[in-house]
Each structure stands twice: as structure tokens, then as C-alpha cells.
C-alpha positions as a Markdown table, in Angstrom:
| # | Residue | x | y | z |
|---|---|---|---|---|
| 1 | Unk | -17.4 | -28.2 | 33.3 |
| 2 | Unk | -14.5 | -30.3 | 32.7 |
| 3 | Unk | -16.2 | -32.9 | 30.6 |
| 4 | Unk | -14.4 | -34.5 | 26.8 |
| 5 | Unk | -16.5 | -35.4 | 23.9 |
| 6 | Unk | -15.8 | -38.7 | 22.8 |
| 7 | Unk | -12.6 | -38.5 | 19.6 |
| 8 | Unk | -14.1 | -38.6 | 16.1 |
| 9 | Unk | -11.9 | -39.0 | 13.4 |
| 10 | Unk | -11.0 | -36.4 | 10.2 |
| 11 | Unk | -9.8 | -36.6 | 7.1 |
| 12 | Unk | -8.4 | -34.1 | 5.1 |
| 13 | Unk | -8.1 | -34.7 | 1.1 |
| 14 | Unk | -5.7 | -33.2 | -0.9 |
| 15 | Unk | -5.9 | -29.3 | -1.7 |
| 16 | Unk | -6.4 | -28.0 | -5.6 |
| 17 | Unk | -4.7 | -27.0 | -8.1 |
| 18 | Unk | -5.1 | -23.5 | -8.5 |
| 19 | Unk | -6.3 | -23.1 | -12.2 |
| 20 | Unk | -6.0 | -19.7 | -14.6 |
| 21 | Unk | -8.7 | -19.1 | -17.1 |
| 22 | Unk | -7.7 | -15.9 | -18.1 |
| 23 | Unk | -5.7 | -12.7 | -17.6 |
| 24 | Unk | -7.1 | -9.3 | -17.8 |
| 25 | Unk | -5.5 | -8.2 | -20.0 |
| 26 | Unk | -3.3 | -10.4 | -21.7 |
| 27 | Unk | -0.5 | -8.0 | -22.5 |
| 28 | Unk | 0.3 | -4.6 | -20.6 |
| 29 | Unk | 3.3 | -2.4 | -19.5 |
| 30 | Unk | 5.6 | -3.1 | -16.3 |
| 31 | Unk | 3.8 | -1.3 | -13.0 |
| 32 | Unk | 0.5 | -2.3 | -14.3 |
| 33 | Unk | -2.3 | -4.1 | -13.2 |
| 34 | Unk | -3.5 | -7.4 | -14.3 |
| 35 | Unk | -6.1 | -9.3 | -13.0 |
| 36 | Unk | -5.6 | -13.6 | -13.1 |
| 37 | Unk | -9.1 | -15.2 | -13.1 |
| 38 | Unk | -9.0 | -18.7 | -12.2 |
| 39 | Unk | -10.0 | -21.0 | -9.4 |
| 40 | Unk | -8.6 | -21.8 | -6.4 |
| 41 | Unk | -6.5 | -18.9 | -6.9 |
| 42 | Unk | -5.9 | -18.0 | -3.2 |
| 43 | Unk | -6.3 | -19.7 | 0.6 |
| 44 | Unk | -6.6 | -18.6 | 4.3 |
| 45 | Unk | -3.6 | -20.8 | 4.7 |
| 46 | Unk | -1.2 | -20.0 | 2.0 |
| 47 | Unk | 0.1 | -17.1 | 0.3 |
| 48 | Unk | -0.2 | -17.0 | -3.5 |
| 49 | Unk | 2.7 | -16.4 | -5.1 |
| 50 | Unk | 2.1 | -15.1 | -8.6 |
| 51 | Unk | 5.4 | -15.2 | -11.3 |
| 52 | Unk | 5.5 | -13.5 | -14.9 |
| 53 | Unk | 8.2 | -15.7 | -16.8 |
| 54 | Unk | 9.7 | -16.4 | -13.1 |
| 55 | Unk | 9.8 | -13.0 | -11.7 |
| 56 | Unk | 7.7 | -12.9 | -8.8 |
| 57 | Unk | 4.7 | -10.5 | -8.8 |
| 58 | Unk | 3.4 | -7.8 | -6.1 |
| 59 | Unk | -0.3 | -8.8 | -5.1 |
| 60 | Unk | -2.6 | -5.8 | -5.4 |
| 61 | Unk | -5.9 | -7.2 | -4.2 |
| 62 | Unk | -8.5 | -10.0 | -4.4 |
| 63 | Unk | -12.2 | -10.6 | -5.7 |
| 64 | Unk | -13.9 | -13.7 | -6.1 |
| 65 | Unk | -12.4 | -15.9 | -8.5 |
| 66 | Unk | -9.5 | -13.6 | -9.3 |
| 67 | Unk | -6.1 | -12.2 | -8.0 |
| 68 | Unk | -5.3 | -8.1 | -9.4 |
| 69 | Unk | -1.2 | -8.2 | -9.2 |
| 70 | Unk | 1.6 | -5.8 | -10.1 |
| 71 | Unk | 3.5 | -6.5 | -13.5 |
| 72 | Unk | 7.0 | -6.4 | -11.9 |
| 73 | Unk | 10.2 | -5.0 | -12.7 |
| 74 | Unk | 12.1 | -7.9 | -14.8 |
| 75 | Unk | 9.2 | -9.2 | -16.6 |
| 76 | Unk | 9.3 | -10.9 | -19.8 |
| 77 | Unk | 7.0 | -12.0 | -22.4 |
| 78 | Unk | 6.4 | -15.7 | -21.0 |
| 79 | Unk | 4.1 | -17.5 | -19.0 |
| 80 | Unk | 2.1 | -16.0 | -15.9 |
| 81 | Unk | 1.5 | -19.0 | -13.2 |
| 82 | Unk | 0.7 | -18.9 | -9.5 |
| 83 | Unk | 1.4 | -21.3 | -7.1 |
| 84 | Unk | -0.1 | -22.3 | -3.5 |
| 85 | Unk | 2.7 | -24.3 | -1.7 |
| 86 | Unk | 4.0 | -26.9 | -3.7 |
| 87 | Unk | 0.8 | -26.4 | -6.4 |
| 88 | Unk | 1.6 | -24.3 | -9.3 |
| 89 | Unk | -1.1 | -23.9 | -12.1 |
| 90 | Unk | -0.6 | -24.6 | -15.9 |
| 91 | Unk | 1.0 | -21.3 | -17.7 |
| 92 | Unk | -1.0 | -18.7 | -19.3 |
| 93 | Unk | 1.2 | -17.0 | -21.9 |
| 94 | Unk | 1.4 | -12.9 | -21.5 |
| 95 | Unk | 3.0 | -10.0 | -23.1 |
| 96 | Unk | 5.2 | -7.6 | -21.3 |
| 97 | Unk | 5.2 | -4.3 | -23.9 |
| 98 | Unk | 6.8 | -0.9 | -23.4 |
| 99 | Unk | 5.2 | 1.8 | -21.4 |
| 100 | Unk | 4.1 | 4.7 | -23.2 |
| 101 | Unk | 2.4 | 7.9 | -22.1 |
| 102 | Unk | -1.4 | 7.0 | -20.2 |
| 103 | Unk | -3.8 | 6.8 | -23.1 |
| 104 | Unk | -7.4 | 7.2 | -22.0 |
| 105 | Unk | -10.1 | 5.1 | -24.1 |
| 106 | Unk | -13.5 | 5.6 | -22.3 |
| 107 | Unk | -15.4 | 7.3 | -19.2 |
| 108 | Unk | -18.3 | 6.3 | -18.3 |
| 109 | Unk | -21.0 | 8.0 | -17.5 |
| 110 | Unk | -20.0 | 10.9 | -19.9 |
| 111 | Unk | -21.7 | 13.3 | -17.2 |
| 112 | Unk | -22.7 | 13.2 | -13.5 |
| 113 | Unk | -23.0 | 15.0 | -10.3 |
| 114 | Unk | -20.1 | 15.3 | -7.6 |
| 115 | Unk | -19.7 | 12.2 | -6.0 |
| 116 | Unk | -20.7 | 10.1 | -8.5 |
| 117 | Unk | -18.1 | 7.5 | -10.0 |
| 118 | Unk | -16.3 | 7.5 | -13.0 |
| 119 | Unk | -14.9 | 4.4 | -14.7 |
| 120 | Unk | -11.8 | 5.5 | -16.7 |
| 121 | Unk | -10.5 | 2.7 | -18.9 |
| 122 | Unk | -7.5 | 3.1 | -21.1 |
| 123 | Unk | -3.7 | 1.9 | -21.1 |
| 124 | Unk | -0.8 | 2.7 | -18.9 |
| 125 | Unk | -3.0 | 4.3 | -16.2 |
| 126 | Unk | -1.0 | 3.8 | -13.5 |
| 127 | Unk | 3.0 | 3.0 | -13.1 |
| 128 | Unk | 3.1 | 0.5 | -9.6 |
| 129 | Unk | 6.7 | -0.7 | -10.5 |
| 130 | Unk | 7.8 | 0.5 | -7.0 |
| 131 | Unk | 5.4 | -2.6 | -4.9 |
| 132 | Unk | 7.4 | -5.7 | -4.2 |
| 133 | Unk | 5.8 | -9.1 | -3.6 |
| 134 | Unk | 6.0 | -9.3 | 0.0 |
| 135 | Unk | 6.7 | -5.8 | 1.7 |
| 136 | Unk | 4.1 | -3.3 | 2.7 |
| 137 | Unk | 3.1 | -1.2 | -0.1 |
| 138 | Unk | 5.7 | 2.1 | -1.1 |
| 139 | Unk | 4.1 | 5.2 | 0.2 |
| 140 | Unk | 3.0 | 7.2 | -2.0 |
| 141 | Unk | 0.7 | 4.7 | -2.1 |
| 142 | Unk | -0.4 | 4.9 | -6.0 |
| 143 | Unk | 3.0 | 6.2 | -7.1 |
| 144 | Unk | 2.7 | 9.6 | -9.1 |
| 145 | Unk | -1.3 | 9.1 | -10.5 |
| 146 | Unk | -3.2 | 12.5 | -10.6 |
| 147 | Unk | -6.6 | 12.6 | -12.3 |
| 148 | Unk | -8.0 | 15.9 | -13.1 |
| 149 | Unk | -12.1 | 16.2 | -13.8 |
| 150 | Unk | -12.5 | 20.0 | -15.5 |
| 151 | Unk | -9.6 | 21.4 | -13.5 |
| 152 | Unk | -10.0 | 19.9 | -10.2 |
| 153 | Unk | -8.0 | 17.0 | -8.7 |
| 154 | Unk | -10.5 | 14.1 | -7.7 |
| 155 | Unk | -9.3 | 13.0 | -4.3 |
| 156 | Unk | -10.9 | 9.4 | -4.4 |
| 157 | Unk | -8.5 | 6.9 | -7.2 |
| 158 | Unk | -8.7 | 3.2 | -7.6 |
| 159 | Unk | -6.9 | 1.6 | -9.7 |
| 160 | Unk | -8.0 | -1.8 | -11.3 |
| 161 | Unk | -6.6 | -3.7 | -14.4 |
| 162 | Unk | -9.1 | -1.9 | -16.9 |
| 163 | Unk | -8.1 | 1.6 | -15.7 |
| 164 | Unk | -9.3 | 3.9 | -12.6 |
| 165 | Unk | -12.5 | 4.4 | -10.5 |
| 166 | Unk | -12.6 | 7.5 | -9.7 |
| 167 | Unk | -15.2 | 9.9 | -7.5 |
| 168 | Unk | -16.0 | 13.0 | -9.1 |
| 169 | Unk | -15.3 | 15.8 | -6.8 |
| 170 | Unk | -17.1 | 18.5 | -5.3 |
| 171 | Unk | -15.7 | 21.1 | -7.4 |
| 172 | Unk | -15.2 | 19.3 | -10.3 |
| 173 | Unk | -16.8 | 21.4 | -13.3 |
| 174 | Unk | -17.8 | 20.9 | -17.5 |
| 175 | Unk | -14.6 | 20.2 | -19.1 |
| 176 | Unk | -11.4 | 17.3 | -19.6 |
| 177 | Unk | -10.6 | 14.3 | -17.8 |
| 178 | Unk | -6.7 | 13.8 | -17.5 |
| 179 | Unk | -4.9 | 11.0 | -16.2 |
| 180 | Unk | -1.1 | 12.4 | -15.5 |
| 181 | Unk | 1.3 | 9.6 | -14.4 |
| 182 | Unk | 4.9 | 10.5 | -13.5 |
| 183 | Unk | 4.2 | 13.7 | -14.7 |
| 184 | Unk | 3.2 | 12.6 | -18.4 |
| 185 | Unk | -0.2 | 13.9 | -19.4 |
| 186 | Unk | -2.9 | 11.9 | -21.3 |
| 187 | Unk | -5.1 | 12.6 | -24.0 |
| 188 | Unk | -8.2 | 13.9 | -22.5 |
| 189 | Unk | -12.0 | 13.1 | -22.7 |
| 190 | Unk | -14.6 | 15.2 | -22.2 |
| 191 | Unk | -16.8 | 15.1 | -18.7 |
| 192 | Unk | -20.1 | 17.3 | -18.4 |
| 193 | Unk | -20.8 | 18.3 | -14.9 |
| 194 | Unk | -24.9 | 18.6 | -14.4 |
């Protein structure tokens, strides 16, 4: 109706520090997943940038109070920080070690129906050396991950940085759970289909 509201005045402060509490965990294999948890971590505005020792990091996803990233390729034992702009958090130290073959700890529940979802947790569950911090993710998208529940290949797989959620499938049956990452096997742990 062509009408102005009267000018009001605002004032913007200054944006936070983001902060790192912890990492999850605190030492793991390049291609894997850790998850920073921390405050102002991320913003609409800027993109995080996360750096292990100084080599930049591939973001894998966000949750509240936390960033999940991508060991990268190049990573040292050293300090994990992330920065917003010109705001870069204190250090948190981390250990890069040497991949080994996928180990599998724990699934819970120890039985189910088909559909139900598994948490897997273990060590070297999933290789994501090929994501680089700023590109589209590689296609495949989880690199060479297969999980087998009694024979049959579950076709539902998220990764997170405790191990794999994972959807038993409809002909999964009574019998081993088996991460297989570029083609290396794990141990495997028993699943009993009701």
C-alpha cells in the first residue's frame, strides 16, 4: 500500500567462539567417522571448517551440539579444531592409528524382526577416505561397506562414529552379522531372527 514503517535501529554483537568438549572417539583410523561435540559448532551463515593437525576434514553430517566429519587422508596425531570465519576453537588433541580389518564389538538388540534396527558398534566400520571437504560426496556413496545379517545383505546402512545403523531385512534369517569393508571380512556376531 506503499506505506514505510518508521527506521529502528539494530545491533548485532559479536558471533562465538565455537567451543569443542569432546570427540567421539578420541582416536580412530583415516576414512572414519568422528563426531566433535561442542557449541556453536556450526551457522546458517558460515561453513565450518573442521582440520585434524591442519588437514582439512570432509563434513559428514550434523546433530545438535555436534559436527560427524571424515578423518582425512594426511591426518596426523595432533590437534582437531574447527573454525567459523575468522573463529577457530581451542585444540582437542586426537589420535590418527592404522586401519585394520572391521572389528565388530556389539549389536544390539541381539534378536528382532525384519525391519527392526540394529546398532552395530565396533572399529574400522567403514573406510570414507574418498569424501573431500567441499565436493559432493564420491558415489558409491559409503565406499565398499556391505553388512550381511544371516546371509542376506541389509539394504538400509548408516554410518555414525560408534559404528552402523542398520535395518534388518526381510529375508534376513538366525545366523552372523558381518561388516565387510573393501572386501575385508569382520569377525561376526551372532543375530537371532524371531
Amino acid at each position: 500500500n506503499g506505506r514505510t514503517s518508521a527506521p529502528f535501529r539494530v545491533e548485532v554483537g559479536t558471533l562465538p567462539t565455537p567451543a569443542v568438549r569432546a570427540l567421539v572417539p578420541g582416536a580412530a583410523s583415516v576414512g572414519s567417522l568422528v563426531r566433535i561435540e561442542g557449541t556453536d559448532l556450526f551457522s546458517v551463515a558460515e561453513r565450518a571448517h573442521v582440520s585434524f593437525g591442519g588437514v582439512e576434514a570432509a563434513l559428514f553430517a550434523l546433530g545438535e551440539g555436534s559436527l560427524t566429519v571424515v578423518v582425512p587422508r594426511g591426518a596426523t596425531d595432533g590437534d582437531v579444531t574447527v573454525r567459523l570465519g575468522d573463529r577457530t576453537s581451542s585444540g582437542v588433541p586426537f589420535d590418527v592409528v592404522a586401519r585394520g580389518a572391521p572389528h565388530l564389538d556389539d549389536v544390539t538388540p541381539t534378536s528382532g524382526i525384519a525391519g527392526d534396527l540394529l546398532t552395530i558398534t565396533g572399529t574400522d566400520l567403514v573406510d570414507l577416505s574418498a569424501w573431500t571437504p567441499g565436493r559432493r560426496p564420491p558415489m558409491p556413496l559409503l565406499g565398499d561397506l556391505r553388512v550381511a545379517i544371516g546371509g542376506a545383505a541389509a539394504w538400509f546402512v548408516l554410518p555414525t562414529a560408534e559404528g552402523l545403523q542398520v535395518i534388518v531385512p526381510r529375508d534376513g534369517a538366525t545366523g552372523a552379522v558381518v561388516v565387510t569393508v573393501n572386501g575385508v571380512a569382520s569377525n561376526e556376531l551372532r543375530f537371532t531372527l524371531r
